[in-house]
Biopython code that builds the backbone (N, CA, C, O; Angstrom):
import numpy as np
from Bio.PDB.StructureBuilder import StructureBuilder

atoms = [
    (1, "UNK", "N", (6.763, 63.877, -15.218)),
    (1, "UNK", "CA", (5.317, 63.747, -15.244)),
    (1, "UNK", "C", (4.936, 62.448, -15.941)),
    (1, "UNK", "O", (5.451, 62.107, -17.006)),
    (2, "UNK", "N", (4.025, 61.745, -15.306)),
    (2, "UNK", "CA", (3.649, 60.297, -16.340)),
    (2, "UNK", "C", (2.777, 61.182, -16.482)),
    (2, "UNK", "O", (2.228, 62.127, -15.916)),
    (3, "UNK", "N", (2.827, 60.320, -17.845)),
    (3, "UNK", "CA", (1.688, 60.484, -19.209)),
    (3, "UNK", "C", (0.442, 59.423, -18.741)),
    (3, "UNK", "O", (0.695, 58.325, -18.247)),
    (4, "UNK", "N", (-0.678, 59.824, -18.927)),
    (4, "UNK", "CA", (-1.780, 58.777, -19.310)),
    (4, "UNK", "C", (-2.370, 58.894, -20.271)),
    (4, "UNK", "O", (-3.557, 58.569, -20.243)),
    (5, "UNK", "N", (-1.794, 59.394, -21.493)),
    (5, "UNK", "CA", (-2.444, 58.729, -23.328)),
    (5, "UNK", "C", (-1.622, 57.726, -23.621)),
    (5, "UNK", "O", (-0.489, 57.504, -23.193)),
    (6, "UNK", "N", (-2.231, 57.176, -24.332)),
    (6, "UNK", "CA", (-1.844, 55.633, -25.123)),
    (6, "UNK", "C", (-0.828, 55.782, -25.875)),
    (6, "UNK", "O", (-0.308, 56.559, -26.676)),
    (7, "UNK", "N", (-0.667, 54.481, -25.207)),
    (7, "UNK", "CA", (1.136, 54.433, -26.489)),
    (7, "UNK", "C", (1.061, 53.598, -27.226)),
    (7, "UNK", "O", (0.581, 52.615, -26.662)),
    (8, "UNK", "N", (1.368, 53.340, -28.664)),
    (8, "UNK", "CA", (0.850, 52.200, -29.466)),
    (8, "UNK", "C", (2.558, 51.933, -29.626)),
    (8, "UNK", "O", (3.374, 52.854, -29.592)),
    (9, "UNK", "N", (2.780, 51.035, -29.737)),
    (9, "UNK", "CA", (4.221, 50.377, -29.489)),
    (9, "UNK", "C", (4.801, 49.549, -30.950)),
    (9, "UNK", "O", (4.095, 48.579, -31.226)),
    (10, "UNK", "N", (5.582, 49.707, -31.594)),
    (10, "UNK", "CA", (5.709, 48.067, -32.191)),
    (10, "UNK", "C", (7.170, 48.553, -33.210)),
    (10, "UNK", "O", (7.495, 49.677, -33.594)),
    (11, "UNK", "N", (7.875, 47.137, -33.446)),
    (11, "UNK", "CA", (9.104, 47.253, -34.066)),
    (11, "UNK", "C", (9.086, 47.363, -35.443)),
    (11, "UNK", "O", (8.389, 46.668, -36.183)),
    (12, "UNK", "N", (10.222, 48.657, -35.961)),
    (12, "UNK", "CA", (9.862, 48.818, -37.003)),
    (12, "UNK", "C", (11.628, 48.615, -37.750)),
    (12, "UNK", "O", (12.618, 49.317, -37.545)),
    (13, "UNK", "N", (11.472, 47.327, -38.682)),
    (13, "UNK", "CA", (12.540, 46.814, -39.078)),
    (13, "UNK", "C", (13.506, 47.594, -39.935)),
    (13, "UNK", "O", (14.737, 47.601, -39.956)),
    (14, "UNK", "N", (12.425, 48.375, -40.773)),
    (14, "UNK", "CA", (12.974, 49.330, -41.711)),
    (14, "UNK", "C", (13.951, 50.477, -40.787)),
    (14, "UNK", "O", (15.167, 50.581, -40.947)),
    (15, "UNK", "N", (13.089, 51.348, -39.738)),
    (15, "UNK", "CA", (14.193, 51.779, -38.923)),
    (15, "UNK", "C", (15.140, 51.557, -38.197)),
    (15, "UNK", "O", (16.029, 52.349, -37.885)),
    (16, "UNK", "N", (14.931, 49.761, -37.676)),
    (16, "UNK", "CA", (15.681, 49.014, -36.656)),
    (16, "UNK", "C", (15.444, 49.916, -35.193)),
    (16, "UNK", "O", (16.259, 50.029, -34.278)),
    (17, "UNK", "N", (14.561, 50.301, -35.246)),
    (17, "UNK", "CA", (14.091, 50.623, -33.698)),
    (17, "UNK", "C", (12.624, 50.217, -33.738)),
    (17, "UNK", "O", (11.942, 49.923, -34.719)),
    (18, "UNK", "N", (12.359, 50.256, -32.705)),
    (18, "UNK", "CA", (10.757, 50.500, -31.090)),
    (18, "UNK", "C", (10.242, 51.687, -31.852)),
    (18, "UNK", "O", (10.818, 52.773, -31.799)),
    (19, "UNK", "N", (9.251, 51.497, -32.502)),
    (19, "UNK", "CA", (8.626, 53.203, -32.488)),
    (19, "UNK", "C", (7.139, 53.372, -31.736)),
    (19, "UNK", "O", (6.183, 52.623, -31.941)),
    (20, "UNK", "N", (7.145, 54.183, -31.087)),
    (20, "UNK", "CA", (5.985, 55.001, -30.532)),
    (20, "UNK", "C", (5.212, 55.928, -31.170)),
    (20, "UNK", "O", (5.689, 56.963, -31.637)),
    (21, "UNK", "N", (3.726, 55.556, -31.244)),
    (21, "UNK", "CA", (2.640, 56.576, -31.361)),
    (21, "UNK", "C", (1.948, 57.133, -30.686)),
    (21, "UNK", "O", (1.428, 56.305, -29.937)),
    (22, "UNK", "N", (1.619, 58.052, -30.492)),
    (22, "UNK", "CA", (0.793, 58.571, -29.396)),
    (22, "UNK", "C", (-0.456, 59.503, -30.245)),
    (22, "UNK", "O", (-0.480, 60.668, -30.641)),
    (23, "UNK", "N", (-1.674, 58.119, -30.314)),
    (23, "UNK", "CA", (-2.576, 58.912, -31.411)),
    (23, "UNK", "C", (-3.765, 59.860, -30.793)),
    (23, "UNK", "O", (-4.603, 60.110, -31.660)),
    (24, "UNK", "N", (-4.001, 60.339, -29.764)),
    (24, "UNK", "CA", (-4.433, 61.278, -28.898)),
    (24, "UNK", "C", (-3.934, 62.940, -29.074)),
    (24, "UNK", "O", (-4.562, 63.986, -28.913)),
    (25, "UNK", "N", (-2.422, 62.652, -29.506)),
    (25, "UNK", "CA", (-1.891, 63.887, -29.584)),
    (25, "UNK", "C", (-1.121, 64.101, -31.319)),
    (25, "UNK", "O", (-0.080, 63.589, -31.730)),
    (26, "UNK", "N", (-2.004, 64.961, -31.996)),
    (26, "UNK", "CA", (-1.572, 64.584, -33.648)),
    (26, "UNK", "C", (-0.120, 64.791, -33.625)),
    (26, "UNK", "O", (0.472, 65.701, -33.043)),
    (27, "UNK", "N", (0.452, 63.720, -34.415)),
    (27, "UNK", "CA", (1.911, 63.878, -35.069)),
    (27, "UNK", "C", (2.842, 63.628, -33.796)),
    (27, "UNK", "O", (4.038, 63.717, -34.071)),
    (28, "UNK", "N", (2.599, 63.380, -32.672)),
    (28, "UNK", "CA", (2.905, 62.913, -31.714)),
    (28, "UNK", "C", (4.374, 61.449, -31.598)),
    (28, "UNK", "O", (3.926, 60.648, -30.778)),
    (29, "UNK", "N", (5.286, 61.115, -31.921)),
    (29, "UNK", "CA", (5.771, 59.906, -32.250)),
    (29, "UNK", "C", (7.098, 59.922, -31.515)),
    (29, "UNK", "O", (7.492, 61.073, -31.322)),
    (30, "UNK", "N", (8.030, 58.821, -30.976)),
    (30, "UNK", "CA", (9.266, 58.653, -30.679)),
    (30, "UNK", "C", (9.597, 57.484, -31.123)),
    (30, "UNK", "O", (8.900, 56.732, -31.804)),
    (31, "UNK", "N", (11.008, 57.266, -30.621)),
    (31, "UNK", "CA", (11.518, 55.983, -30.981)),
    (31, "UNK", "C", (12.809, 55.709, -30.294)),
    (31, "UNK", "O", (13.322, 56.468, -29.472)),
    (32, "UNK", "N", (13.223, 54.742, -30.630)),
    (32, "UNK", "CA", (14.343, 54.385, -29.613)),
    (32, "UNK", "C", (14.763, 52.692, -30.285)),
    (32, "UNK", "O", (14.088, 52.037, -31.078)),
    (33, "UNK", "N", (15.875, 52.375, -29.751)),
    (33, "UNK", "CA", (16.914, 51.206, -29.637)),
    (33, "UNK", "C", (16.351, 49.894, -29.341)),
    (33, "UNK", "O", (16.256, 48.897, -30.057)),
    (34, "UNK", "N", (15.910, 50.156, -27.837)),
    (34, "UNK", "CA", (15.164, 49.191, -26.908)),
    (34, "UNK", "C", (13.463, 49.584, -26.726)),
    (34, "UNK", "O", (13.007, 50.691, -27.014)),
    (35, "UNK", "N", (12.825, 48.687, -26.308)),
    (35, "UNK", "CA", (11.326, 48.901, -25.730)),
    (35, "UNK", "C", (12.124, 50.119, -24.797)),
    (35, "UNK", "O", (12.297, 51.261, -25.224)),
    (36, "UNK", "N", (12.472, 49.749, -23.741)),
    (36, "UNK", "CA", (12.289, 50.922, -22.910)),
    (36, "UNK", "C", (12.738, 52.084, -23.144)),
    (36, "UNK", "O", (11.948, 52.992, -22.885)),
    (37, "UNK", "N", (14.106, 52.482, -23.694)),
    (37, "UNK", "CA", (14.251, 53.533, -24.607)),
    (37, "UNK", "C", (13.323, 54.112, -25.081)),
    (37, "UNK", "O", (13.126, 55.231, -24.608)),
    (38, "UNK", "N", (12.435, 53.668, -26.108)),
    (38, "UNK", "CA", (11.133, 54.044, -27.063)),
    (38, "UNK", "C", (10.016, 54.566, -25.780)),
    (38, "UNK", "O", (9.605, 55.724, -25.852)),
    (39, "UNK", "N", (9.647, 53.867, -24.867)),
    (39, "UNK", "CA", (9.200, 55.036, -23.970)),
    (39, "UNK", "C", (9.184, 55.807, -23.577)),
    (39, "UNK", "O", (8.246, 56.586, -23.408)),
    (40, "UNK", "N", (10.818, 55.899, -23.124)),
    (40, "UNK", "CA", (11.256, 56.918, -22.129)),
    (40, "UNK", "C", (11.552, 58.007, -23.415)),
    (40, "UNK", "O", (11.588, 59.187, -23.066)),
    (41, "UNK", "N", (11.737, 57.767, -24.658)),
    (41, "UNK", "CA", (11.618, 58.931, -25.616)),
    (41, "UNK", "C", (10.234, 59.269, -25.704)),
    (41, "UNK", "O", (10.024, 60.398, -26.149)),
    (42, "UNK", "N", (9.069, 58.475, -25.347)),
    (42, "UNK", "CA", (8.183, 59.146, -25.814)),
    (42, "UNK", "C", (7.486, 59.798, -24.711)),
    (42, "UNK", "O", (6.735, 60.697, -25.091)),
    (43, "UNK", "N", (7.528, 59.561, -23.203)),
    (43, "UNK", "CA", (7.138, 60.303, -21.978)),
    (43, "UNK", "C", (7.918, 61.899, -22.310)),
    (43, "UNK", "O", (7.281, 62.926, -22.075)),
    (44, "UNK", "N", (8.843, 61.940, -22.676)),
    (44, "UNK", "CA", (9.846, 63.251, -23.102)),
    (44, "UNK", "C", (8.910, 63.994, -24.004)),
    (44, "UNK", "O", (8.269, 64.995, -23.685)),
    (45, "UNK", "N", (8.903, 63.306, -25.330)),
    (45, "UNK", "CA", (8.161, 63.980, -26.480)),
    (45, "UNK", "C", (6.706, 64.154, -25.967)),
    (45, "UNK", "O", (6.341, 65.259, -26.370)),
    (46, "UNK", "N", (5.626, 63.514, -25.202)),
    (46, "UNK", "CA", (4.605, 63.710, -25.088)),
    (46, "UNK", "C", (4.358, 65.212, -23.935)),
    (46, "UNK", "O", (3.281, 65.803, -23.853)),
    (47, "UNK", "N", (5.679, 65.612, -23.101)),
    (47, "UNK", "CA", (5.487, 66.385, -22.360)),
    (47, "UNK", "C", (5.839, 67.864, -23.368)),
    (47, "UNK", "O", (5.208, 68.920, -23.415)),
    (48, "UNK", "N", (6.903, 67.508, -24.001)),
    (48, "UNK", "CA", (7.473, 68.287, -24.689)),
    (48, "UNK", "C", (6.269, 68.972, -25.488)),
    (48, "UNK", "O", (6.295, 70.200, -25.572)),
    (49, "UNK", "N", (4.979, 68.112, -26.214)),
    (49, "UNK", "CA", (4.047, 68.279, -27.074)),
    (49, "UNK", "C", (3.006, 69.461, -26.063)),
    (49, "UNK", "O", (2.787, 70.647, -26.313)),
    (50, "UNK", "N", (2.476, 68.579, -24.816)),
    (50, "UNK", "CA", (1.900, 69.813, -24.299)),
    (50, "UNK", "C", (1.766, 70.934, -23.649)),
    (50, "UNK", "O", (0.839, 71.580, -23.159)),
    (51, "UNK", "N", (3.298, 71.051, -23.790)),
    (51, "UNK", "CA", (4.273, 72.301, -23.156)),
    (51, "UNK", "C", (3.904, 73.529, -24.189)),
    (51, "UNK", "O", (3.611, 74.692, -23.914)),
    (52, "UNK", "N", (4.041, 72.739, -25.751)),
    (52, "UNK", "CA", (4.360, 73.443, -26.830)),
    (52, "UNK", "C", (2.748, 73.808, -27.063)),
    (52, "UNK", "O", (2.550, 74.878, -27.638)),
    (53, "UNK", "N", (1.785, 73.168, -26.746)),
    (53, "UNK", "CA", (0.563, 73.122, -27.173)),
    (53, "UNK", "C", (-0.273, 74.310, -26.352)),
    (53, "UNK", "O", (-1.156, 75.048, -26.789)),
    (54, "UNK", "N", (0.549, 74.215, -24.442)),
    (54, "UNK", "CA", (0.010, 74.789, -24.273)),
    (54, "UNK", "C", (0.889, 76.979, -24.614)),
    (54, "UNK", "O", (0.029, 77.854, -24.719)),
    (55, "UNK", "N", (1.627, 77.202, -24.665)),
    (55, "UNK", "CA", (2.249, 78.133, -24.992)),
    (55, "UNK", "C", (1.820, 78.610, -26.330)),
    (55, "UNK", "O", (1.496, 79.798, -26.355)),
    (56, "UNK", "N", (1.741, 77.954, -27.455)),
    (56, "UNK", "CA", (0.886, 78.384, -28.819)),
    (56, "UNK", "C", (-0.914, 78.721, -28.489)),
    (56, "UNK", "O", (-1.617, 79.380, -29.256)),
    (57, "UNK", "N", (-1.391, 78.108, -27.206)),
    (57, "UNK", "CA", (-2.979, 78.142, -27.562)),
    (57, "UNK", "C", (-3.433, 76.917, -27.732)),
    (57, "UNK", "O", (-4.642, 76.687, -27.714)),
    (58, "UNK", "N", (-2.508, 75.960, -27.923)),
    (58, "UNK", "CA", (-3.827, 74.877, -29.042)),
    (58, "UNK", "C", (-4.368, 73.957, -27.821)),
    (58, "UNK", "O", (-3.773, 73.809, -26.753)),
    (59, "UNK", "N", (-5.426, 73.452, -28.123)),
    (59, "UNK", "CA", (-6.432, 72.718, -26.904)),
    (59, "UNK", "C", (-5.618, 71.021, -26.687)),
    (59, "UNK", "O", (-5.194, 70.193, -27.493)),
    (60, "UNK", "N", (-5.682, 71.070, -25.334)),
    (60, "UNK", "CA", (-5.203, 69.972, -24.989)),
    (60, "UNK", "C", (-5.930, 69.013, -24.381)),
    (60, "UNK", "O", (-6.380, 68.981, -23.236)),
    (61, "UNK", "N", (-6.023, 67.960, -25.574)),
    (61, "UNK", "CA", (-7.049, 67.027, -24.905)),
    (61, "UNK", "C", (-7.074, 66.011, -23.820)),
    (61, "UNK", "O", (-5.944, 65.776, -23.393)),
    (62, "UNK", "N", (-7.853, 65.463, -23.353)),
    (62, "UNK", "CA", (-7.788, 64.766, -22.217)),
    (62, "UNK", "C", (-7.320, 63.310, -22.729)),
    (62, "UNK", "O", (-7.679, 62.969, -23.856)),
    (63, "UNK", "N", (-6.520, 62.421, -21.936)),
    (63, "UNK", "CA", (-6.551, 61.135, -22.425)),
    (63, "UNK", "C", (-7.769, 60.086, -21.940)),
    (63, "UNK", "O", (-8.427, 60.012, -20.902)),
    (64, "UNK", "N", (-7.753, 59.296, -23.206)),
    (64, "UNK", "CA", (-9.399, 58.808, -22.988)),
    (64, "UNK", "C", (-9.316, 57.600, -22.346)),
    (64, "UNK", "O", (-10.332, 57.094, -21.870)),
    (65, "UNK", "N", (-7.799, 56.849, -22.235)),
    (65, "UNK", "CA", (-7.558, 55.845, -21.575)),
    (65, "UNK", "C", (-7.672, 54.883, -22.957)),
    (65, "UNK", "O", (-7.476, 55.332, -24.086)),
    (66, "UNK", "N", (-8.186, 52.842, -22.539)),
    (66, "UNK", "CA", (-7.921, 52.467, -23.841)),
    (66, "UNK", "C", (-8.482, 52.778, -25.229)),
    (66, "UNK", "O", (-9.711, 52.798, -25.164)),
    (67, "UNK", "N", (-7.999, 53.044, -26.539)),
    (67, "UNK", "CA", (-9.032, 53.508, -27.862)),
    (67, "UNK", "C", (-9.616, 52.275, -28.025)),
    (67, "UNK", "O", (-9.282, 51.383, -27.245)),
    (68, "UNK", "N", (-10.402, 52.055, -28.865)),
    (68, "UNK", "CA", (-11.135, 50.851, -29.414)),
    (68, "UNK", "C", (-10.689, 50.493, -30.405)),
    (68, "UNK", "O", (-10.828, 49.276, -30.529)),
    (69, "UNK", "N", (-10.048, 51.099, -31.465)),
    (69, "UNK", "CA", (-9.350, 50.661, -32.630)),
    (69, "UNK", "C", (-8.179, 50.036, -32.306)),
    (69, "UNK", "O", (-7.880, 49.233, -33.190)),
    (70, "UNK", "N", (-7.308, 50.070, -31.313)),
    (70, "UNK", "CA", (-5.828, 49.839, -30.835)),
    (70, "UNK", "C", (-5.644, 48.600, -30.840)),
    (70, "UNK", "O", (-4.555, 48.136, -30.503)),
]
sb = StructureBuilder()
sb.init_structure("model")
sb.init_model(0)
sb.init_chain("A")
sb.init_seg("    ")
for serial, (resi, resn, name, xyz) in enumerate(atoms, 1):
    if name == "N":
        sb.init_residue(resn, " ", resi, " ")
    sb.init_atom(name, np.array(xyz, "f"), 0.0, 1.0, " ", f" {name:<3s}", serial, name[0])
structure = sb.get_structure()
């Protein structure tokens, strides 16, 4: 399934990986080796999130496309 919430992207030295945010969906995050790695972990984790979201109940929001703060 592609995702359409935002992915905020950027290298994080301290971990030595790509980390991913996905601030649409709280606590939402992956990471990986490479840029593309760090995606393809986070298309996983973001499905994984509203699998889990929807089976508990919790409301799943729509993606709003670009944020304004980003």
């Amino acid at each position: 399934m592609e995702s359409k919430y935002e992915m905020i992207i950027y290298w994080s030295s301290e971990d030595n990986a790509f980390i991913v945010e996905v601030p649409e969906l709280p606590g939402c995050m992956a990471d990986g080796r490479t840029y593309q790695e760090a995606v393809a972990n986070a298309e996983k984790i973001i499905n994984e999130w509203l699998e889990t979201a929807k089976e508990i109940g919790r409301a799943v929001p729509q993606p709003k496309g670009k944020l304004m703060y980003a």
